[in-house]
C-alpha positions in Angstrom: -17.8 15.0 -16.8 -21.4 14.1 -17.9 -24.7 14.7 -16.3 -25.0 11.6 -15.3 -22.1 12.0 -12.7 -24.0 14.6 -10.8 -27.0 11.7 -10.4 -28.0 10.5 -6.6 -29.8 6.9 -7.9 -31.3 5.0 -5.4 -29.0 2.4 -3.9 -28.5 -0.9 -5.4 -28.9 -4.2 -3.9 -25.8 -5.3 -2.1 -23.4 -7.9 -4.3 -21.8 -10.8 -2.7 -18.0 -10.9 -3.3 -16.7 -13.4 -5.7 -14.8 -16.0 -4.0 -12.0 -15.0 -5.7 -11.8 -11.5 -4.7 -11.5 -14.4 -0.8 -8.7 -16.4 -2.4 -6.5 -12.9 -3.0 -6.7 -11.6 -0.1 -5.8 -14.8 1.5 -2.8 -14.3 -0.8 -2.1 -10.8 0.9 -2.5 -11.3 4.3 0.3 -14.3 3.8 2.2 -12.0 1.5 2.4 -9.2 4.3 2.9 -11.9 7.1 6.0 -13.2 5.5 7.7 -9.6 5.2 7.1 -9.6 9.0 8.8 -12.6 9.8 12.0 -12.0 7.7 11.8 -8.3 9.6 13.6 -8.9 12.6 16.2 -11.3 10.8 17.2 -9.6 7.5 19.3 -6.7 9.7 20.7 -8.8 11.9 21.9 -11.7 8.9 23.1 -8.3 7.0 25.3 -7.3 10.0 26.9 -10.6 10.6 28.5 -10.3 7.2 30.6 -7.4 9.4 29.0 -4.3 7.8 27.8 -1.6 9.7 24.5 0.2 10.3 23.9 1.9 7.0 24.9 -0.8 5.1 22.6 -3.3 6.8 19.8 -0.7 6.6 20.5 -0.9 3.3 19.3 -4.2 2.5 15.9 -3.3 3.9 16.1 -0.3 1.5 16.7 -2.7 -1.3 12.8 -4.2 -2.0 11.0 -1.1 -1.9 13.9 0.7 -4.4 13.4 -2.4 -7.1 9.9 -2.3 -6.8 10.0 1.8 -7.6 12.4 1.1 -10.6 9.8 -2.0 -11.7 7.0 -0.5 -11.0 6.3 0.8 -14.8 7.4 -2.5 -16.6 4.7 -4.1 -14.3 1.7 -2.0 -15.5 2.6 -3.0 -18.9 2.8 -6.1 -18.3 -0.2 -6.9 -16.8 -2.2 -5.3 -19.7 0.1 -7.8 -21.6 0.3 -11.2 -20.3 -2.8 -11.0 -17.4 -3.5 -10.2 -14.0 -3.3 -14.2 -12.7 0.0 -14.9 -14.8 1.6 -11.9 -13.1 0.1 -12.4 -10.0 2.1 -16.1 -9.9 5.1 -15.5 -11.2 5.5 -12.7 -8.8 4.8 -14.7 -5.9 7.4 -17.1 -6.8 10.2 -14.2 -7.7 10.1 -13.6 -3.9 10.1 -17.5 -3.3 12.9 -17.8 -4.9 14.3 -14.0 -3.8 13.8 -15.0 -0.1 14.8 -18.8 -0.4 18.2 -17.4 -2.2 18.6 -14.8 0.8 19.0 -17.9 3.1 21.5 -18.8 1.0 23.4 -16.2 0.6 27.6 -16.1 1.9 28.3 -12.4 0.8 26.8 -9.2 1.7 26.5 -8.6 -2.0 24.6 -11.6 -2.7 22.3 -10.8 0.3 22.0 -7.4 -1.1 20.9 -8.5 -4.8 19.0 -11.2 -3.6 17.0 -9.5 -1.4 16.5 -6.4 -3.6 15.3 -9.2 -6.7 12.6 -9.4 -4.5 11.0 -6.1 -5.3 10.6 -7.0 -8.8 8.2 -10.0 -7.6 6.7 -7.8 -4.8 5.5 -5.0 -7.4 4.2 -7.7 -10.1 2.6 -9.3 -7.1 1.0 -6.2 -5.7 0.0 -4.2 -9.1 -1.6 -7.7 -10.4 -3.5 -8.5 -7.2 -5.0 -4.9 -7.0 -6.3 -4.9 -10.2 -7.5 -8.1 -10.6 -9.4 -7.4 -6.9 -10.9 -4.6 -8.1 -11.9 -5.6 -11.8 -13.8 -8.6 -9.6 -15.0 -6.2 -6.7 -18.6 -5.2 -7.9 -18.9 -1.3 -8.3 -21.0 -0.1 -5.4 -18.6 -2.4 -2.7 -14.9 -0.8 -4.1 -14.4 0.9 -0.9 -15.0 -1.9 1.0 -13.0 -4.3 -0.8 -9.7 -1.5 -1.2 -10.2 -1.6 3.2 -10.3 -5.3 2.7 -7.2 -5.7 0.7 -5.1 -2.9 2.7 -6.3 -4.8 6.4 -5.1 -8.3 4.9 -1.2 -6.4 4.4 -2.0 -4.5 7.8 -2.9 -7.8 9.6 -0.1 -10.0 8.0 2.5 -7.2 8.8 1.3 -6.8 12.4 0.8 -11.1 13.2 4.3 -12.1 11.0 6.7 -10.0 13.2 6.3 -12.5 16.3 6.4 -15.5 14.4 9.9 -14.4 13.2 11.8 -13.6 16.3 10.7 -16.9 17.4 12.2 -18.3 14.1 15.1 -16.0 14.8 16.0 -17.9 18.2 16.0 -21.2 16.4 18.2 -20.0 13.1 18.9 -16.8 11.5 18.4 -18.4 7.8 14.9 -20.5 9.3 12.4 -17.2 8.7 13.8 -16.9 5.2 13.3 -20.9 4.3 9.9 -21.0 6.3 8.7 -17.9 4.0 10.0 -19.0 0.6 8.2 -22.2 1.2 4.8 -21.0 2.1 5.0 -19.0 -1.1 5.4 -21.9 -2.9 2.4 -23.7 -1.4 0.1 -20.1 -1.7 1.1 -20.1 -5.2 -0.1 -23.7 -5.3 -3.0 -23.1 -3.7 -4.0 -19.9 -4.8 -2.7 -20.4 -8.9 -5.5 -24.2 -8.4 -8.1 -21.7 -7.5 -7.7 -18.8 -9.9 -7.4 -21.7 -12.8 -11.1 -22.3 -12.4 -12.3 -18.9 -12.7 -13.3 -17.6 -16.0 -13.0 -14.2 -14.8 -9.5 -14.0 -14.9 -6.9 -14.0 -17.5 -6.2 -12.1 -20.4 -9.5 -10.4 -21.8 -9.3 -9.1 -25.3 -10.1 -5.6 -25.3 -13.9 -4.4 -26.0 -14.9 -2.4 -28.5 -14.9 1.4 -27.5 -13.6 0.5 -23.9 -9.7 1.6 -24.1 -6.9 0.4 -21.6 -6.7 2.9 -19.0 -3.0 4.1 -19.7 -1.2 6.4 -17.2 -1.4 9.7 -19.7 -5.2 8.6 -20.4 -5.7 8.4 -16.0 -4.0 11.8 -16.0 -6.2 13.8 -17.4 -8.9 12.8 -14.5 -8.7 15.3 -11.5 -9.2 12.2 -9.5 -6.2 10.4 -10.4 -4.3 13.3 -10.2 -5.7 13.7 -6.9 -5.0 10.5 -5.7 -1.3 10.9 -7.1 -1.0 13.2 -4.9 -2.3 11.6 -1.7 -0.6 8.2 -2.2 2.5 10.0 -2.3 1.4 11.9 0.9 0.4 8.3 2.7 3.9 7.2 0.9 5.7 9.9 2.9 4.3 10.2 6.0 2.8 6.9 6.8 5.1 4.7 5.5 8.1 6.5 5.2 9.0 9.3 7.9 6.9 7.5 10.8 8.6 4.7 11.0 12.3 5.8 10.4 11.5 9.2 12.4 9.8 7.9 15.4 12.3 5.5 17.0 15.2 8.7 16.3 12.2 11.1 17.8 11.9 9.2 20.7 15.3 8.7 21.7 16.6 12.0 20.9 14.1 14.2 21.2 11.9 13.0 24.1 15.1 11.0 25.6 12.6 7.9 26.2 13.4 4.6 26.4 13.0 2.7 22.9 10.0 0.5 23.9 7.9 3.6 23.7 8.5 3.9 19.9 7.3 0.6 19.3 4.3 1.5 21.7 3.7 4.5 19.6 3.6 1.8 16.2 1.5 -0.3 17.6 -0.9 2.7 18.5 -0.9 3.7 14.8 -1.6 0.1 13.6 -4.6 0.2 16.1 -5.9 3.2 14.7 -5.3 2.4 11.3 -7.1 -1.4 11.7 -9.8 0.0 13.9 -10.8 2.7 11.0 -10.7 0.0 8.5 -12.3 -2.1 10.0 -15.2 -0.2 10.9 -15.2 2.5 8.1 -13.8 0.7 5.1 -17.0 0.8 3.4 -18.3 4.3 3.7 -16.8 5.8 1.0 -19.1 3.8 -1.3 -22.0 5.0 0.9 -21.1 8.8 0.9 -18.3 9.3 -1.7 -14.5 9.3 -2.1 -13.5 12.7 -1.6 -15.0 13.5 1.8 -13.5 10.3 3.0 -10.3 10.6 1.3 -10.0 14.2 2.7 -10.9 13.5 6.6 -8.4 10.9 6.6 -5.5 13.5 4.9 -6.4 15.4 7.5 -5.9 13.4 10.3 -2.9 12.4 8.8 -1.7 15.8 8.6 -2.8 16.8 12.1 -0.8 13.9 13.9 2.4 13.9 11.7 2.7 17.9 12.3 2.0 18.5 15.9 5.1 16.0 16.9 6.9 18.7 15.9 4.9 21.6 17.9 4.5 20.1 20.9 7.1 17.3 21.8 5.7 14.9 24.4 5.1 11.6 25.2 1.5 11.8 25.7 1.2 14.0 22.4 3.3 11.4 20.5 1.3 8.6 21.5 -2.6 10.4 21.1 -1.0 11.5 17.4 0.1 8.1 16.9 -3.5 6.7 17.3 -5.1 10.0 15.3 -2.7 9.6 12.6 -3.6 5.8 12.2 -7.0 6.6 12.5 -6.6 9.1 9.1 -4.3 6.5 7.4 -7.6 3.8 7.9 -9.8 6.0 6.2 -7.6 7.8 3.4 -6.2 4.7 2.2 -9.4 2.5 1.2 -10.7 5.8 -0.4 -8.0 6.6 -2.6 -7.6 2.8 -3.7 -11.2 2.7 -4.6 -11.7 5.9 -6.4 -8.2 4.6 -8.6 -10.7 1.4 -8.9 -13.8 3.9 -10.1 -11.5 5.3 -13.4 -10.5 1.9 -14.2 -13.8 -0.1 -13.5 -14.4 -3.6 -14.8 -14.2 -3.9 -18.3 -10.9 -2.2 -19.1 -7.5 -3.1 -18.2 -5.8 -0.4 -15.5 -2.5 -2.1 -15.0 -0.4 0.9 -16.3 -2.8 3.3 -14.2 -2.3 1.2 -10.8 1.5 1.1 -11.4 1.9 4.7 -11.2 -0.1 5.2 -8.3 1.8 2.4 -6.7 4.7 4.7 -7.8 3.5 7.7 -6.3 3.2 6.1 -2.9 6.8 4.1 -3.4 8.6 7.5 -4.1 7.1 8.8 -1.2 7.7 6.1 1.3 11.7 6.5 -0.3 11.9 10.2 -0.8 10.2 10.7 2.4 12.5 9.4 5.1 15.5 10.8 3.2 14.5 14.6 3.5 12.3 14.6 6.5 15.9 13.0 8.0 18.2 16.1 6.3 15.3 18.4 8.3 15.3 16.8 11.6 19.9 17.0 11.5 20.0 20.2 10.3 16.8 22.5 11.5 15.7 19.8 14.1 12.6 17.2 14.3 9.7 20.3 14.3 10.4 21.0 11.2 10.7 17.5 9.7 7.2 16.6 11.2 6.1 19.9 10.2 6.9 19.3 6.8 5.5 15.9 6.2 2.0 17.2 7.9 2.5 20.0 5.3 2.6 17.3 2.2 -0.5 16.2 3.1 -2.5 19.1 3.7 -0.9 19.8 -0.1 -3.2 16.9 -0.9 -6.1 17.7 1.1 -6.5 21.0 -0.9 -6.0 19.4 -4.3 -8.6 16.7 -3.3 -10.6 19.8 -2.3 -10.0 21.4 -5.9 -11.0 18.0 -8.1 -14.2 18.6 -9.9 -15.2 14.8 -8.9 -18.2 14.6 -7.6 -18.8 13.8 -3.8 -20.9 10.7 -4.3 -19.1 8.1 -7.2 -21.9 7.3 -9.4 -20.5 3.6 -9.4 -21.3 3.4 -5.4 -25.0 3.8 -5.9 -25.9 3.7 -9.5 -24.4 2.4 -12.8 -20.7 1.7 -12.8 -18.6 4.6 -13.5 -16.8 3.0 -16.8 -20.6 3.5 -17.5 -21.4 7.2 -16.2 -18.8 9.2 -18.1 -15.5 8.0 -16.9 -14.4 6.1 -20.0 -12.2 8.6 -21.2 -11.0 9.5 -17.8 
């Protein structure tokens, strides 16, 4: 870490965002919106093959597992063939996963089909985060990471009503509806990204190495975010939302509209923190940001457990979104710091993707084991614990409090290169 890190520069003028950065989040929101409409369908077409729960639970499973496994191949190949190439072909994989789903006359065919979609979903998601935040200028990366998650957040929250509507009119009409606005979006968005010169393969500078996943770990930062995306992994993504419906039913013996109350409350918090607060880690630094929003996180995942009410459950819910709108914006940009703009990151993203996918799959699997065997206090009590872990490793980073790339010179500029 150079001197230069420890500088407090004035702040620079504030950078429009390239109209590109616009076009992918577009992209993300539609991305997010179509996973919400195929939601309510995809368990019920699984079942009326005449398999049971798990089974049909285990098509859901089947995305998120493929993109885990694909996760690494993805990395590499965006340093290979380029951010927009990848960025395409991934949206039509899941075109082409989801319009085959539709299709499908087997269980096993919906089950392959639907997991072929993770391989598209990761090349989507690893190529549209580093592209956004090669184009994102330095000292607006916070912004843009709260940008980029609230286009997911929105599309996942808006696409869930559109497809129980679908739902009454044909089980197989969310799946068709979604593959084909992919195939327009990847029309529309593959035109627009054609006339940028910004995007594409770039041919590596001199002295500016790819950010490879060995090279980002031997940054406390990256480390530190490792650690936290798998935390947000576990108990955001993971153990909240395959806990709370179970918590509420057996636990608090409530009806099952209360856990989709208690959702909702966590995607208020979560959209009202990044809506309002998705900037300020470029104002006063990652770590304080990233760190208050563990925190919160940790405090509404763990007192479930300690105190198991209704009106705790639904307060935590809001706390614990309100943590997950600032940690996640935070961790995204500081990632965004070590690769910067001139380098390719795409191995680096992956495994932080990968961090947050084997939390989100991990997660729900153990925190399940805890709750049936030593009950739902200790399940909650765990997942707060894995992200106060976090908290005190982003605690224990020698990274600065202020990024040198929110107010000054950009970081692949300040010392970082080597990360």
């Amino acid at each position: 870490m150079s001197a230069h890190d420890h500088a407090r520069p004035g702040p620079v003028p504030r950078a429009a965002l390239p109209w590109e950065v616009w076009a992918l989040l577009a992209g993300s929101f539609l991305v997010a919106a179509g996973y919400g409409v195929v939601a309510p369908a995809l368990p019920v077409f699984a079942r009326s093959f005449g398999v049971g729960v798990t089974a049909a639970a285990a098509v859901v499973s089947a995305l998120p597992v493929l993109r885990l496994l694909f996760a690494p191949v993805s990395g590499r190949l965006v340093a290979r063939v380029g951010e927009r190439a990848m960025y395409l072909t991934g949206l039509l994989v899941v075109a082409a996963s989801t319009g085959a789903c539709a299709l499908a006359t087997s269980y096993p065919q919906l089950l392959v089909f639907r997991g072929l979609g993770g391989i598209g979903s990761t090349m989507f998601t690893v190529s549209a985060f580093s592209l956004v935040f090669r184009l994102a200028p330095p000292g607006r990366r916070g912004q843009v990471s709260g940008m980029f998650t609230g286009s997911f957040l929105l599309g996942g929250i808006s696409g869930p009503a559109l497809g129980g509507l679908l739902v009454a009119v044909d089980l197989h009409a969310p799946f068709v509806v979604y593959a084909a606005a992919l195939v327009v979006a990847t029309a529309v968005v593959g035109g627009l990204l054609a006339r940028s010169s910004g995007v594409g393969v770039r041919p590596p500078e001199p002295g500016v190495e790819p950010l490879t996943i060995s090279r980002a770990l031997r940054s406390p930062t990256y480390r530190a975010a490792l650690t936290s995306g798998l935390a947000t992994g576990w108990a955001v993504q993971g153990v909240r939302v395959a806990l709370i419906p179970l918590f509420v039913a057996v636990a608090l013996g409530r009806e099952p509209v209360w856990a989709g109350v208690s959702l909702t409350l966590f995607a208020v918090g979560d959209g009202v923190l990044l809506l309002v607060t998705s900037g300020l880690s470029d104002r006063r630094g990652r770590r304080p940001v990233v760190v208050a929003g563990l925190v919160l996180v940790a405090v509404g995942t763990a007192c479930l457990g300690v105190l198991p009410d209704l009106v705790v459950l639904l307060v935590a819910s809001l706390v614990a979104g309100a943590g997950s709108g600032l940690l996640q914006p935070a961790q995204g940009a500081a990632v965004a710091d070590l690769v910067g703009s001139r380098r390719s990151g795409g191995p680096a993203l992956s495994g932080f993707q990968m961090a947050s996918d084997v939390g989100a799959v991990v997660g729900p699997v153990a925190a399940g084991a805890l709750a049936e065997h030593a009950g739902f206090g200790v399940a909650f009590g765990v997942s707060g614990a894995v992200a106060l872990v976090a908290v005190v490793v982003w605690l224990t980073t020698t990274t600065p409090g202020v990024i040198a790339g929110a107010r000054g010179s950009p970081p692949e500029e300040a010392g970082t290169r080597a990360a």
